[in-house]
C-alpha positions as CSV (number, residue, x, y, z in Angstrom):
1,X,8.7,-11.9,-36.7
2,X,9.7,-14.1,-38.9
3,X,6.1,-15.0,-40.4
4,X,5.1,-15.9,-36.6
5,X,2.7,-13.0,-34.6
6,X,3.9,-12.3,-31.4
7,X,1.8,-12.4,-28.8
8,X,0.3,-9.4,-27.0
9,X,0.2,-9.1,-23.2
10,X,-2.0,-7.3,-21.5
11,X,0.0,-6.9,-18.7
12,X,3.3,-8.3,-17.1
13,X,4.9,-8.7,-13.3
14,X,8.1,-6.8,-12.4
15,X,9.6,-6.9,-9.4
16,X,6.1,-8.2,-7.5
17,X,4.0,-5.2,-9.3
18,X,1.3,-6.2,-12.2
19,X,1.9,-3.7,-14.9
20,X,-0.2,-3.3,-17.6
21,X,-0.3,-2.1,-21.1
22,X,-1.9,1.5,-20.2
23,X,0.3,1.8,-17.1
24,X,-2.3,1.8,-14.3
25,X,-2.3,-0.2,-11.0
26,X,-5.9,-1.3,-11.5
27,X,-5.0,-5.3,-12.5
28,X,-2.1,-4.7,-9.7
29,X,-4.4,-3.6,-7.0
30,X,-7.0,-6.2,-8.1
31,X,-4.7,-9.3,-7.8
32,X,-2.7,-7.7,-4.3
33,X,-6.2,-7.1,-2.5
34,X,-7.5,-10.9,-3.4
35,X,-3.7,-11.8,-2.7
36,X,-4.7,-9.8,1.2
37,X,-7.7,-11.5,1.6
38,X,-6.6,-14.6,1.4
39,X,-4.6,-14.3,4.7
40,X,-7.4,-11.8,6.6
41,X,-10.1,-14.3,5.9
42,X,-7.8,-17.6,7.5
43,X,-6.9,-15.3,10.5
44,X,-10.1,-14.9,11.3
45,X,-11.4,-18.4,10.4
46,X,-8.3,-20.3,11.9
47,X,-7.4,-18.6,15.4
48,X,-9.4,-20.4,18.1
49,X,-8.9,-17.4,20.5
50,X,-10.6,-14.3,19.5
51,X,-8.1,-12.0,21.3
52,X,-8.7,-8.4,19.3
53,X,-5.2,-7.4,19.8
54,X,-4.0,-11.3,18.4
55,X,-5.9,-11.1,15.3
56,X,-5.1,-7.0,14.6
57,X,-1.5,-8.1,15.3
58,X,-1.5,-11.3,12.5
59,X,-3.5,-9.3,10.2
60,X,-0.5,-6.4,10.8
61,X,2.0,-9.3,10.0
62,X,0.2,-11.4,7.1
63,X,-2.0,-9.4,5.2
64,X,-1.1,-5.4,5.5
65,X,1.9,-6.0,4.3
66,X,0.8,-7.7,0.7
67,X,-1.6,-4.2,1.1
68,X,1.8,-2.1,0.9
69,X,4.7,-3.9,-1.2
70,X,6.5,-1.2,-3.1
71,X,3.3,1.0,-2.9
72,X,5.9,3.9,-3.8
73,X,5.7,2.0,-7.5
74,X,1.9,1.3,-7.9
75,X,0.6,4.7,-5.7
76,X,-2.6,5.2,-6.9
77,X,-4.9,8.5,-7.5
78,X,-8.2,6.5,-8.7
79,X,-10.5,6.6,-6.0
80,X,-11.9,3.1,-7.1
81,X,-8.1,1.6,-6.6
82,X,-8.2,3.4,-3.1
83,X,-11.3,1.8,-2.0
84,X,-10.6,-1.9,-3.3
85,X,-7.5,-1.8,-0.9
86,X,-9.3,-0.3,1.9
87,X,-12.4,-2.5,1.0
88,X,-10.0,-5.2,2.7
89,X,-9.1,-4.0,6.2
90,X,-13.0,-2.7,6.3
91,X,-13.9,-6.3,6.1
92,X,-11.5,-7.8,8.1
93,X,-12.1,-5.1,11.3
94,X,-16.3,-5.4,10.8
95,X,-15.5,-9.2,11.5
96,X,-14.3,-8.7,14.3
97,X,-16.2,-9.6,17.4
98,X,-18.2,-6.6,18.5
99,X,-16.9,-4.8,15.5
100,X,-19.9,-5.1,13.3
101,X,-22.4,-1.9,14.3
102,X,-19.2,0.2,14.4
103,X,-18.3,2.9,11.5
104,X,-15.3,1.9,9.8
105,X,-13.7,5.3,10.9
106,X,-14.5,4.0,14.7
107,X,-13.4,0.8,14.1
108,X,-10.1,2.1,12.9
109,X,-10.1,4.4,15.8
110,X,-10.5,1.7,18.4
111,X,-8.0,-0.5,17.2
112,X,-5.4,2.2,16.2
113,X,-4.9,1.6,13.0
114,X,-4.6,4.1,10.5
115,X,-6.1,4.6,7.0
116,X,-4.6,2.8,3.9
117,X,-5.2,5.8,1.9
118,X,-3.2,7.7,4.9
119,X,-0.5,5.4,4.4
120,X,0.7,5.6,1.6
121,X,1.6,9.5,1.5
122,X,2.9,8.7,4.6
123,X,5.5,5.7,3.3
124,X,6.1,8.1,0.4
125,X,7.8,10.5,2.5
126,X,9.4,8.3,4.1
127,X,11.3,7.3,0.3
128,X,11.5,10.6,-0.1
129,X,13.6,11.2,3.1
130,X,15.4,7.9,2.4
131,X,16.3,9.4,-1.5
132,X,17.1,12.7,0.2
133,X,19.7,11.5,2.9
134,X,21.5,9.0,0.8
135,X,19.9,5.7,2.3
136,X,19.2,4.0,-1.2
137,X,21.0,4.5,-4.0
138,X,19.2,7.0,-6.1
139,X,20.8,10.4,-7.2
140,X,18.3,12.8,-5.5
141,X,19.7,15.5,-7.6
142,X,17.4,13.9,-10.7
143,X,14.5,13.9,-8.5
144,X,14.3,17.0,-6.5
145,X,15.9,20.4,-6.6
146,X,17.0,22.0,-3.3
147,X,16.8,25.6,-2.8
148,X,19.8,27.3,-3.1
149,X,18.8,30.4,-0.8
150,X,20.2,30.5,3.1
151,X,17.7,30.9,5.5
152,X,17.3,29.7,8.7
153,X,16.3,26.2,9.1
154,X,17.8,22.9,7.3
155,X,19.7,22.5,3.7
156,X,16.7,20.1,2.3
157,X,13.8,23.0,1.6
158,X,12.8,21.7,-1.8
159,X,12.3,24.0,-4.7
């Protein structure tokens, strides 16, 4: 422009979300599960009492939540991307005390906390219910198309 070269970025942050250039979450789920670790890794280093249910319920409050921000945007398919987030709540549960010899899958089991990669379908539908009823402001008619045919049941069968 102007006999000056613009300069090329790689990728950019919208909204909290790391875009890049080819449109993949891997630079966003890079930079949110370091961003998660952070906070997992002082909960476990800081608290003085090694209550299971205190440090499940600060790593609930401080660090699952960087894990999920507007995971409806970045939802991933790659399996690599799935397992860098759940690489994080692995590693935070195995440090738990008595934790360690346990399967992750037990570990999850005994604390009651469910999957990351079960999660995210699961806050999906929960947009998708919010889209349907009216609670945000998005025309659901460009997203989904409702079948016209009355049959028993509820108006929102999608097509």
């Amino acid at each position: 422009m102007h006999g000056h070269l613009l300069p090329i970025n790689k990728s950019s942050v919208d909204l909290g979300v790391t875009v890049s250039d080819d449109l993949k979450p891997h630079t966003h789920i890079k930079v949110i599960a370091a961003k998660a670790r952070q906070p997992s890794n002082a909960i476990l280093r800081c608290f003085v009492a090694k209550s299971i249910s205190m440090l499940k319920r600060s790593f609930l409050v401080y660090a699952r939540p960087l894990l999920e921000y507007n995971s409806v945007i970045w939802s991933t398919s790659y399996v690599q991307d799935t397992d860098t987030i759940q690489r994080v709540q692995r590693k935070f549960t195995k440090r738990l005390f008595g934790f360690k010899e346990l399967s992750s899958m037990e570990r999850l089991h005994l604390l009651n906390l469910p999957s990351l990669e079960l999660l995210h379908p699961h806050i999906d539908l929960i947009w998708y219910h919010k889209i349907i009823c009216g609670l945000v402001h998005i025309h659901c008619e460009e997203l989904f198309r409702f079948d016209k045919k009355s049959t028993r049941g509820h108006c929102y069968k999608l097509c």
